[in-house]
C-alpha positions as CSV (number, residue, x, y, z in Angstrom):
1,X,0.0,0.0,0.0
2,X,1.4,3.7,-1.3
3,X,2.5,6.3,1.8
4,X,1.0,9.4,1.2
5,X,3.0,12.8,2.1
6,X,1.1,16.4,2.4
7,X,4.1,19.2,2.3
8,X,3.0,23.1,2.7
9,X,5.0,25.4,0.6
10,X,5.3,28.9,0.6
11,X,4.7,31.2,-2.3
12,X,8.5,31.9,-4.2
13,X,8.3,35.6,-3.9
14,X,8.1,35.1,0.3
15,X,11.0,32.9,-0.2
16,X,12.8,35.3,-2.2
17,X,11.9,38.0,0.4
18,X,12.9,35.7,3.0
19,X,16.2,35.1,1.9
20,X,17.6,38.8,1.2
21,X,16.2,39.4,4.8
22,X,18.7,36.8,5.8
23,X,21.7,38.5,3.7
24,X,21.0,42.2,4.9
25,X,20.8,40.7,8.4
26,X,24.2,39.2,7.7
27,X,25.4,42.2,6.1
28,X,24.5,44.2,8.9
29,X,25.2,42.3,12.3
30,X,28.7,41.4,11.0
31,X,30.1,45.2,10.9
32,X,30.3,46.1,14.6
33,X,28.7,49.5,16.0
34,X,31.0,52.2,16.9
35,X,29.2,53.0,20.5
36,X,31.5,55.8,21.3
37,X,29.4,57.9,18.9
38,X,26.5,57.4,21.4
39,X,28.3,57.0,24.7
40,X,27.1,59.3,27.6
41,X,29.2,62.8,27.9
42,X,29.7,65.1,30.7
43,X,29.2,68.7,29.4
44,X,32.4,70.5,31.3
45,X,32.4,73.6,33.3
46,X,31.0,77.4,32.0
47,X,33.5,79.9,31.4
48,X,31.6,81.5,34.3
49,X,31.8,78.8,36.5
50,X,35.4,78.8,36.2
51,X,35.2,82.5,37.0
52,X,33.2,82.0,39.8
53,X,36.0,79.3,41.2
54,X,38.6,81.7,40.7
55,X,36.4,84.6,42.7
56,X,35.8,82.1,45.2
57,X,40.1,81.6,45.9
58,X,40.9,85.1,45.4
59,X,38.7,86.2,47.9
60,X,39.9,83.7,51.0
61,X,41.4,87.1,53.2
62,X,40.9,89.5,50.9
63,X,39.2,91.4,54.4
64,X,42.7,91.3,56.4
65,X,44.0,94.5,54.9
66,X,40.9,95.9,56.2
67,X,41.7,94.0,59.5
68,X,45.4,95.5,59.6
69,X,44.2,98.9,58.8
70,X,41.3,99.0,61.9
71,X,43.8,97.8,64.4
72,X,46.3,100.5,63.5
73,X,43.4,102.8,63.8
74,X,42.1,101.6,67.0
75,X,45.8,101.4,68.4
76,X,45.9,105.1,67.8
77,X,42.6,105.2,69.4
78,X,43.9,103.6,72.2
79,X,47.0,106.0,73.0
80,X,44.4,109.1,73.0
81,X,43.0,107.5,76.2
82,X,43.8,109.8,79.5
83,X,43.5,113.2,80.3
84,X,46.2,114.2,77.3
85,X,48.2,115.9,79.9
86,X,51.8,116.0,78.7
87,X,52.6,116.6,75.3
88,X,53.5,114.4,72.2
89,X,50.9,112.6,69.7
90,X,47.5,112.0,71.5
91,X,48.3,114.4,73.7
92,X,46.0,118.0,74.2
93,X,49.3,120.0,73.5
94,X,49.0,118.3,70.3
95,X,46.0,120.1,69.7
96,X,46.5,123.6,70.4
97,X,46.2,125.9,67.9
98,X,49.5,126.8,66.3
99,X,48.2,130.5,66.4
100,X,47.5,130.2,70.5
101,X,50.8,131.9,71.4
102,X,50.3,134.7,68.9
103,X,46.8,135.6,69.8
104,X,47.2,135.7,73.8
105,X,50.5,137.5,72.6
106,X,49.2,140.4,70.3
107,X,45.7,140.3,73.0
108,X,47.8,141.2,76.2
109,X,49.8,143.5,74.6
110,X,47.1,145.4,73.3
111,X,45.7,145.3,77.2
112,X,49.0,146.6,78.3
113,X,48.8,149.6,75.4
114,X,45.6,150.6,76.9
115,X,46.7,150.2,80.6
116,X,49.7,152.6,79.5
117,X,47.1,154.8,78.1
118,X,45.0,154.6,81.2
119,X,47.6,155.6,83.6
120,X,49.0,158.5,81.6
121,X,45.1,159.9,81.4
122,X,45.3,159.4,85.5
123,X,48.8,161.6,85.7
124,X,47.4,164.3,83.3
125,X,44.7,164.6,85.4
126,X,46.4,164.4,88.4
127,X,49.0,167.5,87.5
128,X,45.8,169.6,86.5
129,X,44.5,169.6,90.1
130,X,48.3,170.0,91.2
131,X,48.0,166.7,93.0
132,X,50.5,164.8,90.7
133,X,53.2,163.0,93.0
134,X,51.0,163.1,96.1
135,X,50.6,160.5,98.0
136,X,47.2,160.6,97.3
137,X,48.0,160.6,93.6
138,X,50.1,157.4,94.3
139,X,47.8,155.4,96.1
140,X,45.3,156.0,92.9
141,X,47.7,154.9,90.8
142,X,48.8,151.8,92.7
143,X,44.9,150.7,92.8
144,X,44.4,150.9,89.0
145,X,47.7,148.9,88.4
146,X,46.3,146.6,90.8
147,X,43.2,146.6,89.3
148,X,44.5,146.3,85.9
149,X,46.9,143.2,86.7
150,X,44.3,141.5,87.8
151,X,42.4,142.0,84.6
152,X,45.2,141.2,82.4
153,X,45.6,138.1,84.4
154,X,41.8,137.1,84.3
155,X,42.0,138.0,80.5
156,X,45.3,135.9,80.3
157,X,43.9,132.6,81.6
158,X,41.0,133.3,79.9
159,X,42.5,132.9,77.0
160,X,44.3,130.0,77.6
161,X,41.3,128.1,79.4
162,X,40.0,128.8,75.5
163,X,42.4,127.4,73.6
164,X,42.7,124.6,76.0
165,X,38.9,124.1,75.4
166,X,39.3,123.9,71.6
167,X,42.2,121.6,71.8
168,X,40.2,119.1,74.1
169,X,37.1,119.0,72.2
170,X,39.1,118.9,68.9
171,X,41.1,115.7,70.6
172,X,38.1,114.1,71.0
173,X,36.0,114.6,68.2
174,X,39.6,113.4,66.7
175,X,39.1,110.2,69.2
176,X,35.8,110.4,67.5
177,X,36.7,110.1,63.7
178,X,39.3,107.7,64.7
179,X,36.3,105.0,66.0
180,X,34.3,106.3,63.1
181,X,37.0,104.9,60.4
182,X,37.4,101.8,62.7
183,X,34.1,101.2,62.1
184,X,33.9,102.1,58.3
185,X,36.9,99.6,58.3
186,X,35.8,96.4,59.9
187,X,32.3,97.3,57.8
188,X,34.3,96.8,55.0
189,X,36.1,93.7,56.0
190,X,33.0,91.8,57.1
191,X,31.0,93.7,54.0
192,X,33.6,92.3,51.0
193,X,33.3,88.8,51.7
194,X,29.5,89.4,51.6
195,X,29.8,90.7,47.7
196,X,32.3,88.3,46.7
197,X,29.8,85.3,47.9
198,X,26.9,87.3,45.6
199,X,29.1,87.6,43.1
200,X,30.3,84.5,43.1
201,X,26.6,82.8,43.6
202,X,25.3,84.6,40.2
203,X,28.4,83.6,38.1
204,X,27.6,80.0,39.7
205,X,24.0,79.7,39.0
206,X,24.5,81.6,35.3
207,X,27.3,79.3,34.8
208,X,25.2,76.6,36.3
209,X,22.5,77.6,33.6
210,X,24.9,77.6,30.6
211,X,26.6,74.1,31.6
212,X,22.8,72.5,31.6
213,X,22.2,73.9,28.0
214,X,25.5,72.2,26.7
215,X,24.8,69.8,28.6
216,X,21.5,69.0,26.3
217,X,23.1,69.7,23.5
218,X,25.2,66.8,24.1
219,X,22.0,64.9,25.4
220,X,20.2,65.6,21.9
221,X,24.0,65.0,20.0
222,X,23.9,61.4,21.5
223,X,20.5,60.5,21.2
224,X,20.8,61.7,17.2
225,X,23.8,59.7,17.0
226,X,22.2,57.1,18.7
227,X,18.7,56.5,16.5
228,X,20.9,57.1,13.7
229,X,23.4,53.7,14.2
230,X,20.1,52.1,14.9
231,X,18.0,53.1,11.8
232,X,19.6,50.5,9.6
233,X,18.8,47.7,12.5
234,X,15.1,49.7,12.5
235,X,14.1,49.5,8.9
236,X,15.9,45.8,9.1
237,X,13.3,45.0,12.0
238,X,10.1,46.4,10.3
239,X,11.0,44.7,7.2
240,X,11.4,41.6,8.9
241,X,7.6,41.9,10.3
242,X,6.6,42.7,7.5
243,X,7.8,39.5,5.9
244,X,6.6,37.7,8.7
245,X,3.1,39.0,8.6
246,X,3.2,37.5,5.3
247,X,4.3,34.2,5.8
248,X,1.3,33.8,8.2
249,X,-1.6,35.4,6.6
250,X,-0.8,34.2,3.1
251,X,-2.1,30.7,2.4
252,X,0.3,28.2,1.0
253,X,0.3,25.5,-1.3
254,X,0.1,21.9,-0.8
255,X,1.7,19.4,-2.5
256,X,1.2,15.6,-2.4
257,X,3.2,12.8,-2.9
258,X,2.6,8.5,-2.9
259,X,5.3,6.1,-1.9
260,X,4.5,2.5,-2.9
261,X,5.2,0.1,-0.1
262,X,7.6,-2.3,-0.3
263,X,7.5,-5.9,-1.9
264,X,9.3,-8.1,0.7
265,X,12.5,-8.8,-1.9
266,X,12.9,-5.2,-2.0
267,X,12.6,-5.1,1.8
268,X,15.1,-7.9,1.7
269,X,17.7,-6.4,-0.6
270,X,17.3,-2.9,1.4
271,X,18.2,-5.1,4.4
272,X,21.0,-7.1,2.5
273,X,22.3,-4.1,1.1
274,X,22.3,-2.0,4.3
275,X,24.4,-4.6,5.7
276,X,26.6,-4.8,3.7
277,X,27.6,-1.0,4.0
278,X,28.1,-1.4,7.5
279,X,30.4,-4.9,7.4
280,X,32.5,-3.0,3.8
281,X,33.2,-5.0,0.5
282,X,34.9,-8.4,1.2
283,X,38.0,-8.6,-0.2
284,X,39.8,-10.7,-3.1
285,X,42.3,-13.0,-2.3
């Protein structure tokens, strides 16, 4: 009795299709990728960054010359402190008006003028009345140039209680200005480090800014490098669906073939003949 065999074949264009799927494949997975062209990358630091870095190690002290210059100020503060007897810097000699000599100088001698004046009025008068060189006359006399030394001296010390007055208060509204620049100083030295760290905060966060948008420049370099290795692998892929979508919603033909059994010589020879492939060819002697 005949075997019969049922074999489903695909169309010959599939096949065709098929096969140069199998050749591009080849073609394409045996050249390797070069993922450098697509390997992550670190965008490096802003030119302001770099600034702001630089900034930040310059201005480590920059406040002691500030420092230095408010403790040589408050040192000279410190050697005004006393009564500013004596005399030297600090001292209220120091401060006396250059002109104090002259004006007590030129204000007593213009006392004495008038005093002279006073005394000769006093002996003109006196010799009118005949009483010049009396001893009446010289009593009046001694009691005006007692009178009058008293006033010079009163006008004298005056004077000098002045200018002592102006020195004092001009040593300490110096005292004063010298605390006032102390203070302007150490402002300055605690104010500088203050602007630097502004300064150096908007360079940062600018520079910050500006390192992000290279930084997705790179992002959007790789990522076009990136789908564009992979496009060939892509159009492979949907072209490989495509051919499969084919294969299973296109029907097939079938083709049929009979095999006659065997008779049992024939199964006898097969058997003979198998044999005598495995046992070889005996050989002439």
């Amino acid at each position: 009795m005949a075997v019969a065999r049922s074999v489903t074949q695909a169309p010959s264009f599939i096949d065709d299709l098929a096969k140069d799927y199998g050749t591009q494949l080849t073609g394409l997975t045996a050249v390797p990728l070069d993922t450098s062209r697509f390997a992550p990358q670190v965008a490096g630091q802003d030119a302001l960054q770099t600034q702001a870095v630089s900034l930040a190690g310059q201005g480590v002290g920059s406040y002691q010359p500030f420092l230095q210059q408010a403790q040589t100020t408050l040192g000279g503060a410190e050697g005004m402190l006393g009564s500013g007897a004596g005399s030297g810097t600090g001292s209220i000699q120091d401060f006396m008006s250059p002109y104090q000599s002259s004006i007590i100088d030129t204000t007593l001698g213009e006392f004495d003028r008038n005093r002279a004046m006073q005394e000769q009025t006093l002996r003109d008068q006196q010799a009118k009345l005949g009483a010049l060189g009396s001893g009446r006359a010289g009593v009046q006399l001694s009691e005006y140039g007692l009178g009058a030394d008293r006033e010079r001296a009163l006008l004298q010390a005056g004077l000098l209680q002045q200018g002592f007055g102006q020195a004092q208060a001009a040593r300490q509204q110096d005292f004063q200005n010298r605390f006032d620049v102390f203070g302007a100083q150490t402002g300055l030295a605690g104010a500088l480090p203050q602007l630097q760290r502004a300064d150096i905060a908007s360079l940062g966060q600018v520079g910050a800014a500006q390192q992000l948008q290279q930084q997705r420049v790179l992002d959007a370099q790789q990522e076009g490098n990136r789908l564009q290795a992979f496009e060939p692998q892509g159009r492979l892929d949907t072209y490989g669906r495509g051919i499969a979508s084919l294969i299973s919603g296109y029907p097939g033909s079938s083709n049929v073939s009979q095999t006659p059994n065997l008779t049992p010589l024939q199964t006898a020879l097969g058997v003979a003949s198998t044999v005598g492939g495995l046992f070889g060819k005996p050989s002439n002697t």
